[in-house]
N, C-alpha and C positions, 0 to 999 in steps of 0.2 A: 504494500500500500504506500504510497507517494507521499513523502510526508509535507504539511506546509511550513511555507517558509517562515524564516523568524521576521518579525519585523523590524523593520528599521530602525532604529531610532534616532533621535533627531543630532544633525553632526555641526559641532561647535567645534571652530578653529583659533585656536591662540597664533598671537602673533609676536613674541617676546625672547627673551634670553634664557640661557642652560642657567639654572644652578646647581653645580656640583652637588654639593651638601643635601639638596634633594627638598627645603623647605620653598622656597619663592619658585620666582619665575616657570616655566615651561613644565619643567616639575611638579610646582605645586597646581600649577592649570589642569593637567590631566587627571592629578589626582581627585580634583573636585568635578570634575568634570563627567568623572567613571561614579563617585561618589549620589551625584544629583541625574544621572539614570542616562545622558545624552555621549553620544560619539566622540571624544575629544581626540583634534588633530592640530599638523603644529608646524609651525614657521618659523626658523630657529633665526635668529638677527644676531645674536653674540652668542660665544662663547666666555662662563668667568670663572675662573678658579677662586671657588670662596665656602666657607665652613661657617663655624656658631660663632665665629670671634669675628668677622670681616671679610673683605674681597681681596684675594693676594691679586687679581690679574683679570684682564678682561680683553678679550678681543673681538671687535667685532665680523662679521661675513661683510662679502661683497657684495653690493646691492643685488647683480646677478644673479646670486644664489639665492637671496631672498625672493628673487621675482621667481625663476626657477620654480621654487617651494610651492610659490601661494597658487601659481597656473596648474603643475601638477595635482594639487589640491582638489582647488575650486572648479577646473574646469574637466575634472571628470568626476570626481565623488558629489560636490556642490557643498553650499551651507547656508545652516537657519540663521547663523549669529556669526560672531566675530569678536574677539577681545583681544587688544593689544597691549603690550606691556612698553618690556625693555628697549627700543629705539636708537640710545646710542649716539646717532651723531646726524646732523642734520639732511646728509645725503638719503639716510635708511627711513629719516621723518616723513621726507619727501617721497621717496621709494613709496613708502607703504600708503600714503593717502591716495598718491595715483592708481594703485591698484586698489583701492576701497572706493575710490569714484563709481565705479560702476557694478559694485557687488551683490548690491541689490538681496540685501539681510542687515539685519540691527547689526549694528557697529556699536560695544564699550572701549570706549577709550581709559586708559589709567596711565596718566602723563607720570611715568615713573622717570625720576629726578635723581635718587641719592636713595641708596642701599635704609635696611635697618640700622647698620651698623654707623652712617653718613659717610659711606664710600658713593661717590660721583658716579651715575652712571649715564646722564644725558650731558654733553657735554652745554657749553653756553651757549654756543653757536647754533644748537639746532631749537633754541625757544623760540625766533620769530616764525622757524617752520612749525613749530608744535600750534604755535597762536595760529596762524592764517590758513596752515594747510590740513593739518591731521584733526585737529579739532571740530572745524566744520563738518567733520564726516562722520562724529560718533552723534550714536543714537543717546546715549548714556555716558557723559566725564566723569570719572572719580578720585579727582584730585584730595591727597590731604593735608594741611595745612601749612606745612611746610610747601608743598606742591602749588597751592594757591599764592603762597605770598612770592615763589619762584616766576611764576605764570602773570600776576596780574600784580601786583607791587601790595595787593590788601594783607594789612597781617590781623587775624583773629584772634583776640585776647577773650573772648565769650561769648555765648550763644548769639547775643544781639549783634555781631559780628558779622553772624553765615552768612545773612540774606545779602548784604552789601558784597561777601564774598563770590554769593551764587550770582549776585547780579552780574560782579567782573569776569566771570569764568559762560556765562552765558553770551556774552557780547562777544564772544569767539567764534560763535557759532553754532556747541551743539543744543541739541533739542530739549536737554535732561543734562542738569548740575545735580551731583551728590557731594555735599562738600563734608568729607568725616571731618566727625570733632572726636574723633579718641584722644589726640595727642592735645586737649583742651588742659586746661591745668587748674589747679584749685579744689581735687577730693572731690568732684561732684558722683552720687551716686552712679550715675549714671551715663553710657557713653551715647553719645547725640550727634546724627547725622541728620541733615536737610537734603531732601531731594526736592527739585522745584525746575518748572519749565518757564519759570520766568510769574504765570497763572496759577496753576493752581500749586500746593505746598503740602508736603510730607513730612513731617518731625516724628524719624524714628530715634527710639531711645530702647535701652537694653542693658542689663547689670554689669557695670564696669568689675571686671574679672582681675582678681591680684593674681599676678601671673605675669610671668616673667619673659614668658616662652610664647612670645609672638610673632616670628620670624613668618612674612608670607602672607601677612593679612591681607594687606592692601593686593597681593595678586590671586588671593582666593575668594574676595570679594568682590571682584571684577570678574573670575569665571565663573562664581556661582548666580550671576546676575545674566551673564553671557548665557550660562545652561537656562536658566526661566525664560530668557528671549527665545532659546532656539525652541522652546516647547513651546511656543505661545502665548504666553504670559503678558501681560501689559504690562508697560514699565513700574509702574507704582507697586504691583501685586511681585513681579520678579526681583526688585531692590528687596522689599520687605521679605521676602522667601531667604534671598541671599543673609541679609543681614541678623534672620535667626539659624542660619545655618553656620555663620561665620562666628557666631557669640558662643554657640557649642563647641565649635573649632577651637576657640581661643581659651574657655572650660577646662578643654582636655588637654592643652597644649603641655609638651613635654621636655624634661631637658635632654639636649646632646649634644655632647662634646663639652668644652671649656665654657662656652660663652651663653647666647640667646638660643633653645631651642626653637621647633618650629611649632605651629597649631597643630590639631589632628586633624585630616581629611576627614581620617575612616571613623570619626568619633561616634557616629549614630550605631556603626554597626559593632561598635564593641559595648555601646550603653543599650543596646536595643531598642 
């Protein structure tokens, strides 16, 4: 008897950097990515040698290969979403927008600037590309505050801050600002991010977790918003998915090695 096929499920493509160490970038993408039920595949832009302590080294590909990657890709498997990370240097900023011009699925952008550790990983040169070209083309920015006062000159000292932040970060272009406030300062309960299209306004909030072992948020929060686009999801209902998925991550987050561990991906399936 002929068995039927399995179904497909829906396939999310990161666009970002290797971390060795296995917690961020390209790594941690696929990890949440297999974690929230969708296809996770991958467009490698750097290589970096880096563990729980920092980045010893980073190189990035040739634009080449990155185009290579994403045609291979997208024009025989296709995709529902798209989430970008690591970017590098202003040639691979540009690289990657022109091939998002016409891809025709949600674009998350996460204008990644400087490691957890504050190793440099967008050079300076490529911010007026990140503002004019890569930006316009996400469906969803998730800049965090360090990344907004990088990007738009605003710096956040408290809540009454975001909106002004989200206003600077929308005037880029994309469609949907999520400005985290984890790295907010002052003991507050709770960690608070804004998602806003300019109209209507989302204030999510979630139990700021002591925990030390955060290595990867900001890239597992941009693919598990990625996986809710690629299923369907409307923006408002995918951020808020992600960001109770990201707050368990951070929960269970673990030590390894000398320095910052990373979140758990697989934390659902080991709490049931």
């Amino acid at each position: 008897m002929p068995q039927t096929p399995a179904p497909i499920p829906p396939r999310v493509l990161t666009v970002a950097g290797s971390d060795s160490g296995g917690g961020a970038g390209v790594q941690a993408d696929l990890k949440t990515m297999l974690a929230l039920g969708v296809h996770g595949m991958s467009v490698l832009t750097a290589v970096t040698a880096q563990n729980s302590v920092g980045v010893q080294g980073a190189w990035e590909l040739p634009a080449a290969a990155v185009r290579a990657q994403f045609h291979s890709v997208v024009d025989d498997i296709g995709v529902q979403a798209v989430k970008t990370g690591m970017l590098a240097s202003a040639e691979l900023v540009e690289t990657v927008a022109e091939l998002l011009t016409d891809v025709g699925a949600p674009v998350v952008v996460d204008p990644v600037g400087v490691s957890k550790h504050g190793d440099a990983l967008l050079a300076t040169s490529a911010l007026g590309a990140m503002r004019t070209r890569l930006l316009p083309t996400a469906t969803v920015a998730t800049p965090n505050l360090d990344e907004v006062a990088q990007l738009t000159g605003v710096r956040v000292a408290d809540e009454s801050d975001m909106r002004r932040a989200a206003d600077a970060v929308l005037e880029f272009g994309p469609r949907w600002a999520l400005i985290k406030g984890g790295h907010l300062d002052g003991g507050a309960a709770d960690a608070v991010d804004l998602l806003t299209d300019g109209t209507e306004e989302h204030w999510l909030r979630a139990p700021r977790h002591d925990n030390r072992h955060t290595h990867g948020t900001g890239c597992t929060l941009a693919s598990a918003i990625a996986a809710g686009l690629g299923r369907g999801l409307p923006v408002p209902a995918a951020v808020a998915a992600a960001k109770d998925y990201v707050t368990g991550a951070i929960a269970a987050g673990f030590a390894l090695g000398a320095g910052i561990g990373p979140v758990d991906h697989g934390w659902r399936w080991r709490t049931g």
